[in-house]
N, CA, C and O atoms as a Tinker XYZ file with bonds, in Angstrom:
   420  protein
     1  N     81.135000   93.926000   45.445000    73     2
     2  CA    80.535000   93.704000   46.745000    64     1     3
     3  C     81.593000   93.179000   47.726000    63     2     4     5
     4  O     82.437000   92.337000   47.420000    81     3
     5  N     81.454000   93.843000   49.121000    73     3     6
     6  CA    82.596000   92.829000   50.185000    64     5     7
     7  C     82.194000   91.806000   50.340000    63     6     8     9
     8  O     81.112000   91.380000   49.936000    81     7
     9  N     83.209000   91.100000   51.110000    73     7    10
    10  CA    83.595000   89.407000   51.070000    64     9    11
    11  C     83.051000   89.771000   52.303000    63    10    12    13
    12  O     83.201000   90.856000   52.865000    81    11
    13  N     82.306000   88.647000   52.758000    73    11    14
    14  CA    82.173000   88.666000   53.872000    64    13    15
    15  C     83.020000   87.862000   54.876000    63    14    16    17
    16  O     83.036000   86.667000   54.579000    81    15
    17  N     83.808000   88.205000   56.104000    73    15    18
    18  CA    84.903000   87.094000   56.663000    64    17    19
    19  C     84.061000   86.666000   57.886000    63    18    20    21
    20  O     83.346000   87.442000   58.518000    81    19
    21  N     84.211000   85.417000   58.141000    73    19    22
    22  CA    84.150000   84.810000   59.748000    64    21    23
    23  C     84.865000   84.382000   60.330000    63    22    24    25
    24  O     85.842000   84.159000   59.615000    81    23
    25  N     85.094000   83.962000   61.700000    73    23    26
    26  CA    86.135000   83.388000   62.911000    64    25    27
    27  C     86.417000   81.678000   61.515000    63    26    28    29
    28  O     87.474000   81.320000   60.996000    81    27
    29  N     85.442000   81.251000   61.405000    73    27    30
    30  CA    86.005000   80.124000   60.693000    64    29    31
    31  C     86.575000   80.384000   59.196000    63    30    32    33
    32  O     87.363000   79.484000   58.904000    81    31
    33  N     86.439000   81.217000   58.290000    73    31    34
    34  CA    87.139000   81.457000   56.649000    64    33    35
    35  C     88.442000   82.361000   57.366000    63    34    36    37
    36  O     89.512000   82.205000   56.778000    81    35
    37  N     88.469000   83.237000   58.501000    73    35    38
    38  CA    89.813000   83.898000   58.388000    64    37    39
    39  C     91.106000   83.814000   57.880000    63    38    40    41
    40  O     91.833000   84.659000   57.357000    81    39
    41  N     91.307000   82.201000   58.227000    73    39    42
    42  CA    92.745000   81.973000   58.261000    64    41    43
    43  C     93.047000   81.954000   56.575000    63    42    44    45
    44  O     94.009000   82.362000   55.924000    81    43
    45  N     91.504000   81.146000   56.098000    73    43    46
    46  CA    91.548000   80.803000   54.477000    64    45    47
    47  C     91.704000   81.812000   53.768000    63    46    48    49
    48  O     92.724000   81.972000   53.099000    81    47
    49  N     90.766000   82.622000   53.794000    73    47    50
    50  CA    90.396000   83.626000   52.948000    64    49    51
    51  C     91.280000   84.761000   53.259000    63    50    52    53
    52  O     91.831000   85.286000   52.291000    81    51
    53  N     91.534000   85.270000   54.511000    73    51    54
    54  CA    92.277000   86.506000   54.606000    64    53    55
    55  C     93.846000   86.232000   54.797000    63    54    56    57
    56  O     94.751000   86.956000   54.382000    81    55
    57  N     93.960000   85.187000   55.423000    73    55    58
    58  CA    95.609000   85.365000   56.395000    64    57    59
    59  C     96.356000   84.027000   54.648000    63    58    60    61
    60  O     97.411000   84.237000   54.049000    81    59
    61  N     95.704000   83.255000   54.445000    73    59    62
    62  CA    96.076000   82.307000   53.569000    64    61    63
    63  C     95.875000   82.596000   52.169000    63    62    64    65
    64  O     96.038000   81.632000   51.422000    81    63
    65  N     95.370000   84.355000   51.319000    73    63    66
    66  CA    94.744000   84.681000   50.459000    64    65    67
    67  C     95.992000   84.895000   49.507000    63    66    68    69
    68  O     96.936000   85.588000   49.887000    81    67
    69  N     95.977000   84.222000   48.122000    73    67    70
    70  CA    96.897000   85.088000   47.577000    64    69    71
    71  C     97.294000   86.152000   46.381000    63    70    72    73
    72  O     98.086000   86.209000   45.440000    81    71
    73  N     95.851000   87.285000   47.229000    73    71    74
    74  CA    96.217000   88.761000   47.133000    64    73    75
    75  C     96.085000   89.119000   48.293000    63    74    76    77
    76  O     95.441000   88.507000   49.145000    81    75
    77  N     96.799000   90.350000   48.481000    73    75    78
    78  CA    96.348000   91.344000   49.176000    64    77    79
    79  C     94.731000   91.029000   50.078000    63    78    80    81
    80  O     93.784000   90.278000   49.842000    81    79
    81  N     95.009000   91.956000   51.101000    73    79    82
    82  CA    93.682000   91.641000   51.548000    64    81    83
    83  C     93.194000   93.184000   52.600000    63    82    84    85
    84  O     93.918000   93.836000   53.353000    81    83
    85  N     91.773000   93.377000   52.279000    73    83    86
    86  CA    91.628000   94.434000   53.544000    64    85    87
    87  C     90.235000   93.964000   54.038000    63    86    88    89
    88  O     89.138000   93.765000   53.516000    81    87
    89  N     90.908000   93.853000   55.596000    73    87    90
    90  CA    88.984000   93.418000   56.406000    64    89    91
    91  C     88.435000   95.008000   56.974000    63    90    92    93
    92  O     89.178000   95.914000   57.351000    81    91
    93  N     87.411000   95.032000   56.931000    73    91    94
    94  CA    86.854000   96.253000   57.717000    64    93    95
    95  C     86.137000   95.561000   59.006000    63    94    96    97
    96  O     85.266000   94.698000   58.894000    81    95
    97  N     86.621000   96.053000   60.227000    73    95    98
    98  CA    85.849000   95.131000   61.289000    64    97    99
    99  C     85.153000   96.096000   61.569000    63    98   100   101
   100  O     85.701000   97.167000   61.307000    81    99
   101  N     83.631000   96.204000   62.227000    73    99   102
   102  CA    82.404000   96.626000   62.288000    64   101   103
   103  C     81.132000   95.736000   63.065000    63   102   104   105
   104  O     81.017000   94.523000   63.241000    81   103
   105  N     80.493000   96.556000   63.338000    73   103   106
   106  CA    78.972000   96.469000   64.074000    64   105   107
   107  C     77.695000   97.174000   63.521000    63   106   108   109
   108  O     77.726000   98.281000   62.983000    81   107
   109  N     76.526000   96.398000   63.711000    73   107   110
   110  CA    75.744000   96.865000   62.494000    64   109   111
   111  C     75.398000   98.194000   63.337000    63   110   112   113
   112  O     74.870000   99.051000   62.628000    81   111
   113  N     75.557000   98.537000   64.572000    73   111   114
   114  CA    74.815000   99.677000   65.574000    64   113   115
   115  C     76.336000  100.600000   65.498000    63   114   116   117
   116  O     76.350000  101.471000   66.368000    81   115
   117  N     77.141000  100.581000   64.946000    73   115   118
   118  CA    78.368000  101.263000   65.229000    64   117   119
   119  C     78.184000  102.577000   63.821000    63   118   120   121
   120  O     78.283000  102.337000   62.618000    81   119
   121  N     77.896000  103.953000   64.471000    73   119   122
   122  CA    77.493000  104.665000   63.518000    64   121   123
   123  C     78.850000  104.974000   62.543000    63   122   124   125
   124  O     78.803000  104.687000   61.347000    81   123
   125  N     79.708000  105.403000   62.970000    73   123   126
   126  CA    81.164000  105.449000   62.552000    64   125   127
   127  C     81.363000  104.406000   61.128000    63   126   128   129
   128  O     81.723000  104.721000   59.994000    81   127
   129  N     81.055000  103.327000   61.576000    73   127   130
   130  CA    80.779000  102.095000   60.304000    64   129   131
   131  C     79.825000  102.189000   59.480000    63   130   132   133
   132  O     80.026000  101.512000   58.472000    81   131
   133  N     78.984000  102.680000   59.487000    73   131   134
   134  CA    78.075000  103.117000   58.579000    64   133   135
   135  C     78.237000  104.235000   58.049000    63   134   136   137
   136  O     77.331000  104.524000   57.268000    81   135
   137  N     79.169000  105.113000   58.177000    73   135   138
   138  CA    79.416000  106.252000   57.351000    64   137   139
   139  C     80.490000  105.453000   56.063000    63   138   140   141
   140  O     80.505000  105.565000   54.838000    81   139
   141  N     81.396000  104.561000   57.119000    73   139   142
   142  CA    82.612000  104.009000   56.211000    64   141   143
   143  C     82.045000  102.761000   55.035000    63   142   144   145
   144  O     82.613000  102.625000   53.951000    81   143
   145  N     81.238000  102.185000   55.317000    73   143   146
   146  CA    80.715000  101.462000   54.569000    64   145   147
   147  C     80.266000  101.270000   53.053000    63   146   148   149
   148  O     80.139000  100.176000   52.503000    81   147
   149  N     80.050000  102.495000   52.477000    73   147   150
   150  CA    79.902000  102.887000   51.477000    64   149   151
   151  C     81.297000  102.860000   50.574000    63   150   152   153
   152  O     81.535000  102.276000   49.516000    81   151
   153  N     81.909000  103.495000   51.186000    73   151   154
   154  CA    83.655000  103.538000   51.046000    64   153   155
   155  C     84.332000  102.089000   50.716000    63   154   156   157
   156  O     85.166000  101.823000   49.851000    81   155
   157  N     83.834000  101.405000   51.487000    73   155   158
   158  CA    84.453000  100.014000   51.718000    64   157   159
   159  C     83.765000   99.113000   50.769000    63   158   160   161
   160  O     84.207000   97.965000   50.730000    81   159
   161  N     82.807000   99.392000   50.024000    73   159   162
   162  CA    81.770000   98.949000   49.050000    64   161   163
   163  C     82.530000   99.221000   47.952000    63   162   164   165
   164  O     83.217000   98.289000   47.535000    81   163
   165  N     82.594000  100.543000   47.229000    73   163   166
   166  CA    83.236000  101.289000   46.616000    64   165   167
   167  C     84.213000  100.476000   45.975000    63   166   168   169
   168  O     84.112000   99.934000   44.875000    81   167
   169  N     85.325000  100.440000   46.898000    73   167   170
   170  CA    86.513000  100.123000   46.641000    64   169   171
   171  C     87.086000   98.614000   46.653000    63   170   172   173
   172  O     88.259000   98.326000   46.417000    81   171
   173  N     85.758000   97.436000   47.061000    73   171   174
   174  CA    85.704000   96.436000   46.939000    64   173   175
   175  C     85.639000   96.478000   45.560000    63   174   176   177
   176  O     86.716000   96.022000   45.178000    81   175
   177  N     84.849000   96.827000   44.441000    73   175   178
   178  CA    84.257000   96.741000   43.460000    64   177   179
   179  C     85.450000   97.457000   42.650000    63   178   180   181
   180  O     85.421000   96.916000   41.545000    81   179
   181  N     86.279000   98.221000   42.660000    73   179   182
   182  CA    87.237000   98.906000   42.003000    64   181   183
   183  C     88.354000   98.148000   42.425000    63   182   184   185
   184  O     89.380000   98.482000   41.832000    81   183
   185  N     88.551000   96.916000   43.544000    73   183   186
   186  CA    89.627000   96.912000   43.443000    64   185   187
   187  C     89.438000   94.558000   43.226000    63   186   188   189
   188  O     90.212000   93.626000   43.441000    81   187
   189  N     88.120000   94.661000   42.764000    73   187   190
   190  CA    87.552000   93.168000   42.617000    64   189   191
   191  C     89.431000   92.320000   41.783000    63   190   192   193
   192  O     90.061000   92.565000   40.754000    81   191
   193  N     89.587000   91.594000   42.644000    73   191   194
   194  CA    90.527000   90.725000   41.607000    64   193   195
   195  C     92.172000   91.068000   41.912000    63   194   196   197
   196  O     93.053000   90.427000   41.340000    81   195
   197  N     92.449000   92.061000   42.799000    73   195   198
   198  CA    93.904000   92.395000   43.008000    64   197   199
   199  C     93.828000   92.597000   44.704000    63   198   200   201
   200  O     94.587000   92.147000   45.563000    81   199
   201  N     92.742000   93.363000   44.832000    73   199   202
   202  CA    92.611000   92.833000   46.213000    64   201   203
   203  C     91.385000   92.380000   47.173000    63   202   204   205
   204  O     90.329000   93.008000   47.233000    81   203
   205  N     91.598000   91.491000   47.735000    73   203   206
   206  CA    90.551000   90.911000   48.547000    64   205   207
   207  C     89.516000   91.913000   49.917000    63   206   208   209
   208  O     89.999000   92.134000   51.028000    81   207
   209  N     88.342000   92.305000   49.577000    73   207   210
   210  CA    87.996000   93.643000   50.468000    64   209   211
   211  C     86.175000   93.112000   51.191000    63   210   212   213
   212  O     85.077000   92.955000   50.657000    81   211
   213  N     86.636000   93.000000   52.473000    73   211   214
   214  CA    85.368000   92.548000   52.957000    64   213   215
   215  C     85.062000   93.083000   54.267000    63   214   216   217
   216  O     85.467000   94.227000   54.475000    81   215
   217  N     84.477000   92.537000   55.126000    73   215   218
   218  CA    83.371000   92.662000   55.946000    64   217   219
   219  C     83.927000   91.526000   57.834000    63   218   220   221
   220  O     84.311000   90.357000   57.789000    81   219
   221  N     83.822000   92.118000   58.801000    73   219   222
   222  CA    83.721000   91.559000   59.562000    64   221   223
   223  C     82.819000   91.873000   60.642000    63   222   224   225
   224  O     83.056000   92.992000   61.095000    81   223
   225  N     81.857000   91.269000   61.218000    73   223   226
   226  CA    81.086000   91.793000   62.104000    64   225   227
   227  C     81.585000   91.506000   63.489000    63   226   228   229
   228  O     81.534000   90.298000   63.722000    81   227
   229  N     81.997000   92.139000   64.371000    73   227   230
   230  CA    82.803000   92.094000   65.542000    64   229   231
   231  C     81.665000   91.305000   66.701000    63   230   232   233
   232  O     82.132000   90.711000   67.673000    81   231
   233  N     80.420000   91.365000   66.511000    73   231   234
   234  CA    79.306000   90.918000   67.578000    64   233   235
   235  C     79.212000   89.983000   67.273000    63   234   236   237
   236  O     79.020000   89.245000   68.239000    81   235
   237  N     79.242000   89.291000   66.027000    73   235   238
   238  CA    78.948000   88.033000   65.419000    64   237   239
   239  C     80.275000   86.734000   65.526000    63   238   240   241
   240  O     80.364000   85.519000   65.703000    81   239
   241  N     81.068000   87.804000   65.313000    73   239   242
   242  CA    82.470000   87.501000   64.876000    64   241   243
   243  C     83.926000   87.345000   66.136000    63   242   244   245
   244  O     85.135000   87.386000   65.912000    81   243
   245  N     83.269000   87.185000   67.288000    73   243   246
   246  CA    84.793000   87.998000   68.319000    64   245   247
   247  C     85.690000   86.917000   68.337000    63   246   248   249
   248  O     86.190000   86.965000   69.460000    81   247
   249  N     86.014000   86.285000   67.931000    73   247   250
   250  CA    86.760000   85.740000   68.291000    64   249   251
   251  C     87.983000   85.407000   67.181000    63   250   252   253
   252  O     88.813000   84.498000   67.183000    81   251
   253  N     87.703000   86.781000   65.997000    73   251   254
   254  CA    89.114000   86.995000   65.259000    64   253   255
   255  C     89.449000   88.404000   65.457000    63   254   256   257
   256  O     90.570000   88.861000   65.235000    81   255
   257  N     88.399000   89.116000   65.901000    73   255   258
   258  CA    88.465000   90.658000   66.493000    64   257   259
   259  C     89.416000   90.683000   68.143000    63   258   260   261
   260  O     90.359000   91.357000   68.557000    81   259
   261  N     88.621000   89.636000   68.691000    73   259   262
   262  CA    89.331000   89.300000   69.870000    64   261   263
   263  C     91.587000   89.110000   69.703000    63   262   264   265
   264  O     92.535000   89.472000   70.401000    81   263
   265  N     91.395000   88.231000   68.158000    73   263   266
   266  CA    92.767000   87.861000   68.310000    64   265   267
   267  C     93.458000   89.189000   67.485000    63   266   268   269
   268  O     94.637000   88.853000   67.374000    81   267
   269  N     93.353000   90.086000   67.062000    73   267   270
   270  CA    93.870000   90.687000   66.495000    64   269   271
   271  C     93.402000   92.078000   67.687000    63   270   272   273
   272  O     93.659000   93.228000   67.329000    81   271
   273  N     92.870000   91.887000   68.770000    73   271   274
   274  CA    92.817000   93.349000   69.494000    64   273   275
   275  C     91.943000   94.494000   68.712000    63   274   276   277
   276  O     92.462000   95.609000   68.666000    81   275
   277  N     90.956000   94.359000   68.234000    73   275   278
   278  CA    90.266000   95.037000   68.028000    64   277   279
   279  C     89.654000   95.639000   68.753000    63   278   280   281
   280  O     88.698000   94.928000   69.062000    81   279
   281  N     89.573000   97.005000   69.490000    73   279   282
   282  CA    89.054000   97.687000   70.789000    64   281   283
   283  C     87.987000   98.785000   70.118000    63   282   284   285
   284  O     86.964000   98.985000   70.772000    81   283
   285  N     88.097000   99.270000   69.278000    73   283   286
   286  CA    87.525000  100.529000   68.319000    64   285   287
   287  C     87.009000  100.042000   67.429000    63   286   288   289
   288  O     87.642000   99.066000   67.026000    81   287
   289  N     85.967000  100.283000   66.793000    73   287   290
   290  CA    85.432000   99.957000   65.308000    64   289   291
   291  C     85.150000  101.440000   64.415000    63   290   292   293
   292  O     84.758000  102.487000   64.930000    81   291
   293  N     85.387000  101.277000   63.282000    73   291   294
   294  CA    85.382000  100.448000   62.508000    64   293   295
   295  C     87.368000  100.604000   62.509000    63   294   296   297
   296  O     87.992000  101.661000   62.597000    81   295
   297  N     87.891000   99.350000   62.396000    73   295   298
   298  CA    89.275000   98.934000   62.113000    64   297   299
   299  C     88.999000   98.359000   61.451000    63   298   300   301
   300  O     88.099000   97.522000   61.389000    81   299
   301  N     90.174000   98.892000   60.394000    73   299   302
   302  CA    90.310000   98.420000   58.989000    64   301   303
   303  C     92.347000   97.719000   59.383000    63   302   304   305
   304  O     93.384000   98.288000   59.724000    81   303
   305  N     92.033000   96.530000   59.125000    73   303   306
   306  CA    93.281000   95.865000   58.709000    64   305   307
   307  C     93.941000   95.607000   57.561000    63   306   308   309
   308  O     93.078000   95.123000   56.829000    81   307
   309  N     95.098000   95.650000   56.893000    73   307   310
   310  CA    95.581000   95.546000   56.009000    64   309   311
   311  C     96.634000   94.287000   55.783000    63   310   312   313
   312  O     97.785000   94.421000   56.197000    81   311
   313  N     96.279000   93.211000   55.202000    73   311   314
   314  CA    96.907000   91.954000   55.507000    64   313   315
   315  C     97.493000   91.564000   53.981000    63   314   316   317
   316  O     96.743000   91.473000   53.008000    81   315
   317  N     98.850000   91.360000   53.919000    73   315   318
   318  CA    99.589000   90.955000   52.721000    64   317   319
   319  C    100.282000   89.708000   53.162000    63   318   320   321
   320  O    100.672000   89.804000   54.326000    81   319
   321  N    100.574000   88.485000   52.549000    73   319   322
   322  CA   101.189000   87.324000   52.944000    64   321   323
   323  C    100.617000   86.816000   54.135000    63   322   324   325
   324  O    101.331000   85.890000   54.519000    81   323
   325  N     99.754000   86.976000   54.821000    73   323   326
   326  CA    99.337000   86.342000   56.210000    64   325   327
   327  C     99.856000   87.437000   57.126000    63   326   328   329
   328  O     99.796000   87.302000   58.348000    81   327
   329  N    100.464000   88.729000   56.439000    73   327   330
   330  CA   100.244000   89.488000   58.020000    64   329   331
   331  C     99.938000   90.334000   57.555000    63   330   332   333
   332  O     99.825000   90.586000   56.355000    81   331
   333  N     99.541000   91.584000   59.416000    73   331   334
   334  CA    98.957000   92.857000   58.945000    64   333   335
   335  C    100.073000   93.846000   58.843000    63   334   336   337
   336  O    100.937000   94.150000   59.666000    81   335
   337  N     99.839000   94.279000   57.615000    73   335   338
   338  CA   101.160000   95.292000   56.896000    64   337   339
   339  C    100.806000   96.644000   57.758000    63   338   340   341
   340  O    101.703000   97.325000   58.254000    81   339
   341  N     99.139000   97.035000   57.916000    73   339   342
   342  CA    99.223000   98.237000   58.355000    64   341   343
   343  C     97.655000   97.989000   58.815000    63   342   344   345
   344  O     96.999000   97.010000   58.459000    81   343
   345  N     97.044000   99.317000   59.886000    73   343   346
   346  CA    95.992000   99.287000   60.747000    64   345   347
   347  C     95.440000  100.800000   60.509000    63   346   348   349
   348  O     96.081000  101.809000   60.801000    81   347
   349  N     94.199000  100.784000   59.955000    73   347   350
   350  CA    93.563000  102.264000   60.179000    64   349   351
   351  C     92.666000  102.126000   61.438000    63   350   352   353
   352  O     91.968000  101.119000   61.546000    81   351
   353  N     92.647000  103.192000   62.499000    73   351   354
   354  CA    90.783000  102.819000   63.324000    64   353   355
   355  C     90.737000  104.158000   63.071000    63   354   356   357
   356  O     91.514000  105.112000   63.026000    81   355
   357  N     89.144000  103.838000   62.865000    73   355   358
   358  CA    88.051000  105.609000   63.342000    64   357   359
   359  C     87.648000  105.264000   61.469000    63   358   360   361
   360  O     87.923000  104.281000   60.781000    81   359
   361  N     86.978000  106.426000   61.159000    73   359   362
   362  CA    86.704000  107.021000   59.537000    64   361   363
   363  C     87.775000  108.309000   59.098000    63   362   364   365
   364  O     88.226000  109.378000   59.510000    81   363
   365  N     87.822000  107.310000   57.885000    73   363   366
   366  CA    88.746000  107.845000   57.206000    64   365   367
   367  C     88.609000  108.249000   55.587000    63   366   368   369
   368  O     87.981000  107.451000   54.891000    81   367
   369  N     89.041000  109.184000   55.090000    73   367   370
   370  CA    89.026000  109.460000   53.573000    64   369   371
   371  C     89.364000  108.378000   52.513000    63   370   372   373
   372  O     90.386000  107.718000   52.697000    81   371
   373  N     88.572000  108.128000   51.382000    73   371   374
   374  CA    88.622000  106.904000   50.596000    64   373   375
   375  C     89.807000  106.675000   50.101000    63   374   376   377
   376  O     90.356000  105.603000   49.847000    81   375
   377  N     90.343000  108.268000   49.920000    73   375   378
   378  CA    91.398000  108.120000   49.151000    64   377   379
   379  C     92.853000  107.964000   50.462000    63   378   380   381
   380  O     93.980000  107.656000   50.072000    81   379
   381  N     92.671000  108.128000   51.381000    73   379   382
   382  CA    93.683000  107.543000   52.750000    64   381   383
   383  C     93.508000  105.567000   52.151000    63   382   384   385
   384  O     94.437000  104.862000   51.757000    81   383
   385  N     92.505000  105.291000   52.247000    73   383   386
   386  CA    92.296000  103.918000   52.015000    64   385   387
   387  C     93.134000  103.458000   51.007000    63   386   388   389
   388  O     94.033000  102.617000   51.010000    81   387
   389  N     92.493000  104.437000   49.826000    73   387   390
   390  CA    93.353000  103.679000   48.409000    64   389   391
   391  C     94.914000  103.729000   48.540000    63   390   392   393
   392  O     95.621000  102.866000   48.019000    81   391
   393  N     95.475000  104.894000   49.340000    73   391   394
   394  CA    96.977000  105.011000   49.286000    64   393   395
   395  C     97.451000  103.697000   49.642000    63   394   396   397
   396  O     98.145000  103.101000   48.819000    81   395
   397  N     97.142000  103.082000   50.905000    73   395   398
   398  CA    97.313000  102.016000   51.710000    64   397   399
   399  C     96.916000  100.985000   50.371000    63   398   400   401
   400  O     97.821000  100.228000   50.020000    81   399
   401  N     95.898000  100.934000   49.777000    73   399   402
   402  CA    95.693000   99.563000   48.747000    64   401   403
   403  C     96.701000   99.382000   48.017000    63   402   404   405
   404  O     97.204000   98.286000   47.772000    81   403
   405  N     97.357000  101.265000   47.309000    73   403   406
   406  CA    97.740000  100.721000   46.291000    64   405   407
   407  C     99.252000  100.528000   47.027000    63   406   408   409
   408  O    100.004000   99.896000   46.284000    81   407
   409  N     99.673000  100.792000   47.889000    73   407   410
   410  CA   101.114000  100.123000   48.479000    64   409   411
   411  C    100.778000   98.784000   48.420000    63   410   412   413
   412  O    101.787000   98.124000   48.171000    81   411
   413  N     99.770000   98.091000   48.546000    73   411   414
   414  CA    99.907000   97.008000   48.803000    64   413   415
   415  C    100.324000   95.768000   47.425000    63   414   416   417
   416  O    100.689000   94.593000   47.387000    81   415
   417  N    100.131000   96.439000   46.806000    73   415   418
   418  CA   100.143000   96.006000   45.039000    64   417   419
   419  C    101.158000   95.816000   44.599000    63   418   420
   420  O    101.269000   95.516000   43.410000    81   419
């Protein structure tokens, strides 16, 4: 299951994590995110324990969407050591995702 992140766990959980980490930022009305979601489920569960894979809600949430420029949803960030190694936006193929995971490893 994804982690779920907020403006207050960010720094802990994602930027201070030590694995790997991927946030999916999203809106529950953002159809684009709901196609990817499943995907992002998926690969939480396949990748439980090496890397950290969760959830951000951008309406709930702006003010870590805000700091990282999030303009598009669903953006998927890719954060190793406290930074972002790499940035997907739009929907994308699971296996585009996994390439990016498993570099991160």
């Amino acid at each position: 299951m994804a982690f779920i992140f907020t403006d207050d766990n960010f720094q802990k959980e994602a930027l201070e994590s030590d694995i790997p980490v991927l946030v999916d930022f999203y809106a529950d009305w953002c159809g684009p995110c709901k196609m990817i979601a499943p995907i992002i489920s998926e690969l939480a569960d396949e990748y439980q324990g090496k890397i950290k894979i969760g959830k951000l809600n951008v309406d709930d949430q702006p003010g870590t969407a805000g700091q990282y420029r999030v303009m598009t949803i669903p953006t998927l960030l890719f954060i190793k050591n406290g930074k972002v190694e790499d940035k997907v936006v739009g929907v994308v193929a699971k296996k585009a995702i996994q390439d990016k995971l498993d570099a991160m490893l």
